[in-house]
C-alpha positions as CSV (number, residue, x, y, z in Angstrom):
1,X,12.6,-12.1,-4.5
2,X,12.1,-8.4,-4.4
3,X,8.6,-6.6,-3.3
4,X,8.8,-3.1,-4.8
5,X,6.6,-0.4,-3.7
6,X,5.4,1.5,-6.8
7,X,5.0,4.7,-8.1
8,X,1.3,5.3,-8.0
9,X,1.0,9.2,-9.1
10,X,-1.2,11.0,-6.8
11,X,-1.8,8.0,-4.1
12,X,1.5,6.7,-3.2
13,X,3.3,9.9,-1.4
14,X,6.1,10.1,1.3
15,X,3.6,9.5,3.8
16,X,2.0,6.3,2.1
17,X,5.5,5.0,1.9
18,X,6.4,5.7,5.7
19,X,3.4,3.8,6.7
20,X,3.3,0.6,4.5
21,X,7.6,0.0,4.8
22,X,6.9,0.3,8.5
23,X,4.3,-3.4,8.2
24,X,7.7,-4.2,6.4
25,X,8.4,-6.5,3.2
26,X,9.3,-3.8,0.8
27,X,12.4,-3.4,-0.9
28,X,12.2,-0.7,-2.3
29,X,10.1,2.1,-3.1
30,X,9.8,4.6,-6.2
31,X,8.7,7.6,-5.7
32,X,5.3,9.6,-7.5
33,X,7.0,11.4,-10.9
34,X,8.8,14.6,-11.1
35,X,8.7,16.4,-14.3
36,X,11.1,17.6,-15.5
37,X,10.7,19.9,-18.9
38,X,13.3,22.1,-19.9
39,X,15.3,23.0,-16.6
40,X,17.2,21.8,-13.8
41,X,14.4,21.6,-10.7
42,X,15.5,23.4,-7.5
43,X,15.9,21.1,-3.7
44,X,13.0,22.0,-2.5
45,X,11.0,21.0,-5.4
46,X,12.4,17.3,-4.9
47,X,12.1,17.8,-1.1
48,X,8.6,18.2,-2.0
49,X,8.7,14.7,-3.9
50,X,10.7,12.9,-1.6
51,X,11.1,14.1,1.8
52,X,13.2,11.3,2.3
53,X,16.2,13.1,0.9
54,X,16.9,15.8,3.9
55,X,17.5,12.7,5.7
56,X,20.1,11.2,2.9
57,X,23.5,9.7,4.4
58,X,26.4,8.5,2.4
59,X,24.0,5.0,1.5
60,X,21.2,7.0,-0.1
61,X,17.6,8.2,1.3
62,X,15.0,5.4,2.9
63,X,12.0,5.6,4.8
64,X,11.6,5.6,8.4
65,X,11.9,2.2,8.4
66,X,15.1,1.8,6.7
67,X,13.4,1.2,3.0
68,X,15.3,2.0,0.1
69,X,13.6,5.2,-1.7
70,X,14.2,5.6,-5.7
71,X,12.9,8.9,-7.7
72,X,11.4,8.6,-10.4
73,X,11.9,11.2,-13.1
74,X,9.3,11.7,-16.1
75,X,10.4,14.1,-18.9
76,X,11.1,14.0,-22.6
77,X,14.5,16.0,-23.2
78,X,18.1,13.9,-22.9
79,X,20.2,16.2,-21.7
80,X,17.7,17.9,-19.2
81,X,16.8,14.4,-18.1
82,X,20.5,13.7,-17.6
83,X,21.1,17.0,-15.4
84,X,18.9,16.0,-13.3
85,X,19.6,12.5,-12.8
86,X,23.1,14.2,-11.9
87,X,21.1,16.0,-9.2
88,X,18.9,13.8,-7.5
89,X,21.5,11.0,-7.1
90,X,23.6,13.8,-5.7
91,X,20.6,15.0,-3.3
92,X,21.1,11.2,-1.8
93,X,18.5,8.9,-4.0
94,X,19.2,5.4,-4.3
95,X,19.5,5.7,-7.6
96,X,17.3,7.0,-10.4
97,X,13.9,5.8,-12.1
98,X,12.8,7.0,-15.8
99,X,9.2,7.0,-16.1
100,X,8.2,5.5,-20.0
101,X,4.9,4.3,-18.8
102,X,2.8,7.0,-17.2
103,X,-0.9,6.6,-19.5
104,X,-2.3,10.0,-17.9
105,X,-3.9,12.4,-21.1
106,X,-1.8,15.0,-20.1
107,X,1.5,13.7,-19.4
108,X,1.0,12.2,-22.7
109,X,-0.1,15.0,-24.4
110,X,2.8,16.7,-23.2
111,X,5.3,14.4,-24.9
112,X,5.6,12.2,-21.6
113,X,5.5,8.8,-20.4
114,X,3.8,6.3,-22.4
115,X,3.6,8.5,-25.8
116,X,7.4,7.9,-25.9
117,X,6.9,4.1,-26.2
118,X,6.4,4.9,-29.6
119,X,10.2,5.8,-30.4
120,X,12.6,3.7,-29.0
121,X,15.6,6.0,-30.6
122,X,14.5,8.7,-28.4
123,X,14.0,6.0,-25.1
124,X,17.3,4.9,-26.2
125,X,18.7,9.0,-26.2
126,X,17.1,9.5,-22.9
127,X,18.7,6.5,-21.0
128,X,22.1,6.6,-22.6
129,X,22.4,10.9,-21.3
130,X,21.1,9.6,-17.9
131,X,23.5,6.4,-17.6
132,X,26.4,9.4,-19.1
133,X,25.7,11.6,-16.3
134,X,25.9,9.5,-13.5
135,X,28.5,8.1,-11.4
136,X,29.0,4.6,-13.6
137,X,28.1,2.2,-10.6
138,X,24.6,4.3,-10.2
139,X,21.4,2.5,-10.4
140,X,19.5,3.9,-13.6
141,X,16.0,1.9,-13.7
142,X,13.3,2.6,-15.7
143,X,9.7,1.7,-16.1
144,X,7.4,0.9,-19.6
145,X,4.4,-0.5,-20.7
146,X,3.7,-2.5,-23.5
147,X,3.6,-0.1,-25.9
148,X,1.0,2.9,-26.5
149,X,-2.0,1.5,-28.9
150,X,-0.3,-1.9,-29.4
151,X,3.1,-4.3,-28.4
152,X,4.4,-3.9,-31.9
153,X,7.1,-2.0,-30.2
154,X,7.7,-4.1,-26.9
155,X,10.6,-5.5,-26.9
156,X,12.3,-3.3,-29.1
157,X,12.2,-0.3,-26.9
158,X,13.5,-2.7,-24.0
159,X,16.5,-3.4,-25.7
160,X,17.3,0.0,-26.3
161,X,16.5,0.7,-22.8
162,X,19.3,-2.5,-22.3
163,X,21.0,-0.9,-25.1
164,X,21.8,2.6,-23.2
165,X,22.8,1.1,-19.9
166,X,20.1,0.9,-18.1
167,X,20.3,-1.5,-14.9
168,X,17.1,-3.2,-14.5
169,X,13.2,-2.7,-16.0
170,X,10.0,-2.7,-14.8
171,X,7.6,-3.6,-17.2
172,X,3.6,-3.3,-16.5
173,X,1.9,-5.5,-18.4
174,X,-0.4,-3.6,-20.3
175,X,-0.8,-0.9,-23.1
176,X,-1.5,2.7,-22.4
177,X,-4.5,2.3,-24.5
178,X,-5.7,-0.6,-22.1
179,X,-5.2,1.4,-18.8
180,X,-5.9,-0.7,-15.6
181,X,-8.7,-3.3,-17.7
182,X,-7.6,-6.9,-17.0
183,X,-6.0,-8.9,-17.7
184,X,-2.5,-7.8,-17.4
185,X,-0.5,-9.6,-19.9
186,X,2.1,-11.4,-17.5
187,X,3.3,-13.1,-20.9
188,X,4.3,-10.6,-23.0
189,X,6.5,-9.9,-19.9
190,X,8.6,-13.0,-20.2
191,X,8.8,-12.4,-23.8
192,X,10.0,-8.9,-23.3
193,X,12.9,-11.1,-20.4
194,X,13.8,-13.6,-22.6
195,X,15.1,-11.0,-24.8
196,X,17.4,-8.9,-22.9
197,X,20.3,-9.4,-20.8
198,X,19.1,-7.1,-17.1
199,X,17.0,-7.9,-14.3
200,X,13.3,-7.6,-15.1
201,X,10.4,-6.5,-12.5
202,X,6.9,-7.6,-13.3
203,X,4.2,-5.4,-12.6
204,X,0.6,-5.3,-12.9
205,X,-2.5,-6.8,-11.0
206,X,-0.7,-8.8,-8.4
207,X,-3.4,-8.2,-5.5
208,X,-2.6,-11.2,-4.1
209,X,-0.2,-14.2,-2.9
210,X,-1.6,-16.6,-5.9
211,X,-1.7,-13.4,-8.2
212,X,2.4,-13.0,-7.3
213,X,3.0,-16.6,-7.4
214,X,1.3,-17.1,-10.9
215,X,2.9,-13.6,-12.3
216,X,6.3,-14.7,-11.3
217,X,5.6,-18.3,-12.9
218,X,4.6,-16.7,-16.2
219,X,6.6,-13.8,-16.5
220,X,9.7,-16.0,-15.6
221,X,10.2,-12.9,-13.4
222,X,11.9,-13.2,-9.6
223,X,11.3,-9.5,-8.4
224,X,7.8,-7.8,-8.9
225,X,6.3,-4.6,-8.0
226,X,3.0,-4.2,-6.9
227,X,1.1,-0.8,-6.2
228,X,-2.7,-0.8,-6.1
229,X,-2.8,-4.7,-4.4
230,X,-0.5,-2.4,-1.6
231,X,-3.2,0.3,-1.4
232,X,-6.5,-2.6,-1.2
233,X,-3.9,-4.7,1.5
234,X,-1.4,-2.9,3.4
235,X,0.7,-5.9,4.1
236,X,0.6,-7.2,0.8
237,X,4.1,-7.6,0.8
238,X,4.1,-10.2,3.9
239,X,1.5,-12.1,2.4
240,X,4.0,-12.3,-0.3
241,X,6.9,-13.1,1.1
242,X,5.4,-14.6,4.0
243,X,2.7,-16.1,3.5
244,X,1.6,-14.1,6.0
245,X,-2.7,-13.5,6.7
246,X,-4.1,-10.3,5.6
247,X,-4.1,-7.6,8.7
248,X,-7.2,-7.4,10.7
249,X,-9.5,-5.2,9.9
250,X,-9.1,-3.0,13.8
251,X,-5.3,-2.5,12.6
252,X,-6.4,-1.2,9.5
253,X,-8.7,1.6,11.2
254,X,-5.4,2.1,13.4
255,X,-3.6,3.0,9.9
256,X,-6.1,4.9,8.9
257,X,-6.0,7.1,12.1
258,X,-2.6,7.4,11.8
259,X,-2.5,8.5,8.1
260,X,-5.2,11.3,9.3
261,X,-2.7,12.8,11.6
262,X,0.0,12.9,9.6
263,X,1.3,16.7,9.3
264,X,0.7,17.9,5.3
265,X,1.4,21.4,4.1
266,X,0.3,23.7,1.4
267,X,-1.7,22.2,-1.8
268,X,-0.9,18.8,-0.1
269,X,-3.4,20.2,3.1
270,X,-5.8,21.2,1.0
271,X,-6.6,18.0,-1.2
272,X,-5.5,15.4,2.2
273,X,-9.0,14.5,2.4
274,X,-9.4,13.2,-0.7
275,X,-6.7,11.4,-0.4
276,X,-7.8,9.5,3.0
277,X,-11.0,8.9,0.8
278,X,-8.9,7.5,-2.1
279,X,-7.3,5.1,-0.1
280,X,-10.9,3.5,1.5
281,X,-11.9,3.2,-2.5
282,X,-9.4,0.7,-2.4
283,X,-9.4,-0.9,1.5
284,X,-12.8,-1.6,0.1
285,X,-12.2,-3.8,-2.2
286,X,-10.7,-5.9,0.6
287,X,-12.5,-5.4,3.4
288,X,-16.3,-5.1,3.9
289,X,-15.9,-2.6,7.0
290,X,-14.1,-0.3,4.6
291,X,-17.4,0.1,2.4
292,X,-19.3,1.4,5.0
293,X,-16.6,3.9,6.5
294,X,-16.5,5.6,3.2
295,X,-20.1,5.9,3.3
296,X,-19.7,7.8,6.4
297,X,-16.5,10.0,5.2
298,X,-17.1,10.6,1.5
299,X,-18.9,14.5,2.3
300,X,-16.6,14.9,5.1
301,X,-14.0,17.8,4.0
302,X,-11.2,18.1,6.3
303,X,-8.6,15.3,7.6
304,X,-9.9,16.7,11.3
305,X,-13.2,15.7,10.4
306,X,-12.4,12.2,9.6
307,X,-10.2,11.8,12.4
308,X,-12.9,12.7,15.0
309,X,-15.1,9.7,13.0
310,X,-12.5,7.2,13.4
C-alpha cells in the first residue's frame, strides 16, 4: 500500500511537505498546482512550487526526508501542457501530475480543472501531448473527480485518461458541485477501477485508520491519498500503515513551533500567518488543545508573533 501526500492548493506547500515526510509514511507527495496558460513557465517559477527541484539528482527531487516529490500541472492547452511536462521532468520531478479535479470558481472559470471533466476528448488531447512529450518510461499521473454537476461522465473520462497513456489515477470521490460535503462516494471509485486497466488511488475523506481501511475495501483500491486527514493528524500515514497512535498533543506544539520558524519569502511572508492559522483550523478538529490555541493566535499577524505564544 501507498500513502500519498496530496495536493491541497494553498495549505500543502514545500514546507508542509518537509515536515509531515519527516514523521515518515508517505510515498509520495504532489505538489500545490502550477498553471500553466499559454507559455512555457521559467525555473524560478517552479522553484517557487517546488523547492525541491534545486536539490534534483539523477533519481528525481524528494523532500528532506527522502520522499518522492511529483508536480502537479493544471492548464487547459495540449501542447503547452506538453512543453512543460518536457520541462519539469527535466528540472528533476518524479514524474508529472495533471490536475482535472481542482473545484475552485476561478480555476474553473478559467477553463481549468474540474470544468474539463465535462470533455473527455479534450482530457484525452491533454494526456496523450503530455505522455508524447516525455521520455516513454516517465510517470504521467493525473487526478479527477467524479464529474462536474454529475458522474454521467466518470468513467468515460478515465478511460480516455487510460486511453492517452496515462500511468496511474487518482480519483476523489466526489463531484465539483459537491465540494468537500460527505460522503465521499468510495463506490463510484471502484466502479471507475473495474473499468480500466492502470493503478487507481482513492481519495477523499480518509481521516482515519478505519476511514483507510473501509475506502480501500470499497474502492477495491490498494494505494490511497489522503490530504486534509494529514493536516487534522500529522502522522496520519503511520496510523495507517502502522497502526501506529495518533502523536501527542506536546509534539504537535513542537510542529507547530517549528513550522513558525521556517524561513518564507516574498507574498509567501506576507500571508505565513494565515497559514499557521489554517493549519490549527484543522489540528482542531483532532485535538481539543488546538481549539483553544487558535483562540489565542487567530488576531495575531506575524509568524513572530505566534512563535513568542508558543
Amino acid at each position: 500500500m501507498r500513502v500519498v501526500l496530496a495536493p491541497m492548493e494553498g495549505v500543502l506547500d514545500h514546507l508542509m511537505r518537509d515536515l509531515l515526510t519527516k514523521i515518515g509514511g508517505y510515498d509520495l507527495c504532489v505538489t500545490e498546482f502550477v498553471r500553466v496558460v499559454d507559455q512555457l513557465i521559467s525555473d524560478r517559477a517552479y522553484f517557487r512550487s517546488c523547492p525541491e527541484l534545486k536539490k534534483a539528482t539523477a533519481y528525481g527531487c524528494t523532500t528532506a526526508a527522502g520522499t518522492p516529490v511529483r508536480v502537479q500541472l493544471l492548464g487547459q492547452h495540449p501542447q503547452c501542457m506538453a512543453d512543460n511536462a518536457a520541462k519539469v521532468l527535466e528540472l528533476g520531478s518524479h514524474g508529472v501530475d495533471i490536475n482535472f479535479g481542482c473545484p475552485a470558481k476561478m480555476v474553473n472559470k478559467n477553463c481549468g480543472g474540474a470544468v474539463l471533466l465535462k470533455d473527455p476528448e479534450n482530457l484525452y488531447r491533454i494526456v496523450k501531448a503530455v505522455k508524447a512529450a516525455v521520455p516513454h518510461d516517465a510517470i504521467v499521473s493525473a487526478k479527477i473527480r467524479l464529474g462536474y454537476e454529475d458522474k454521467t461522465l466518470a468513467i468515460e473520462n478515465a478511460q480516455a485518461i487510460e486511453a492517452a497513456g496515462a500511468s496511474e489515477l487518482t480519483v476523489h470521490a466526489r463531484t465539483k458541485v459537491e465540494g468537500y460535503r460527505p460522503p465521499a462516494h468510495w463506490h463510484w471509485i471502484a466502479k471507475i477501477k473495474q473499468n480500466i486497466n492502470i493503478p487507481v488511488i482513492a481519495n477523499g475523506d480518509i481521516f482515519t485508520l478505519n476511514d483507510a481501511t473501509k475506502c480501500r475495501e470499497i474502492s477495491g483500491c490498494n494505494d490511497i491519498m489522503v490530504g486534509r486527514g494529514a493536516l487534522m493528524l500529522p502522522n496520519l500515514a503511520q496510523v495507517i500503515k502502522q497502526q501506529a497512535p495518533a502523536i501527542p498533543w506536546h509534539e504537535v506544539q513542537a510542529l507547530l513551533l517549528t513550522y513558525t520558524e521556517c524561513e518564507t519569502y516574498g507574498d509567501k511572508s506576507k500571508y505565513y500567518p494565515n497559514r499557521i492559522k489554517q493549519w490549527l483550523k484543522y489540528l482542531k478538529l483532532q485535538y481539543v488543545e488546538a481549539d483553544a490555541l487558535f483562540q489565542e493566535v487567530r488576531t495575531l499577524k506575524t509568524a513572530e508573533a505566534i512563535r513568542e505564544l508558543l
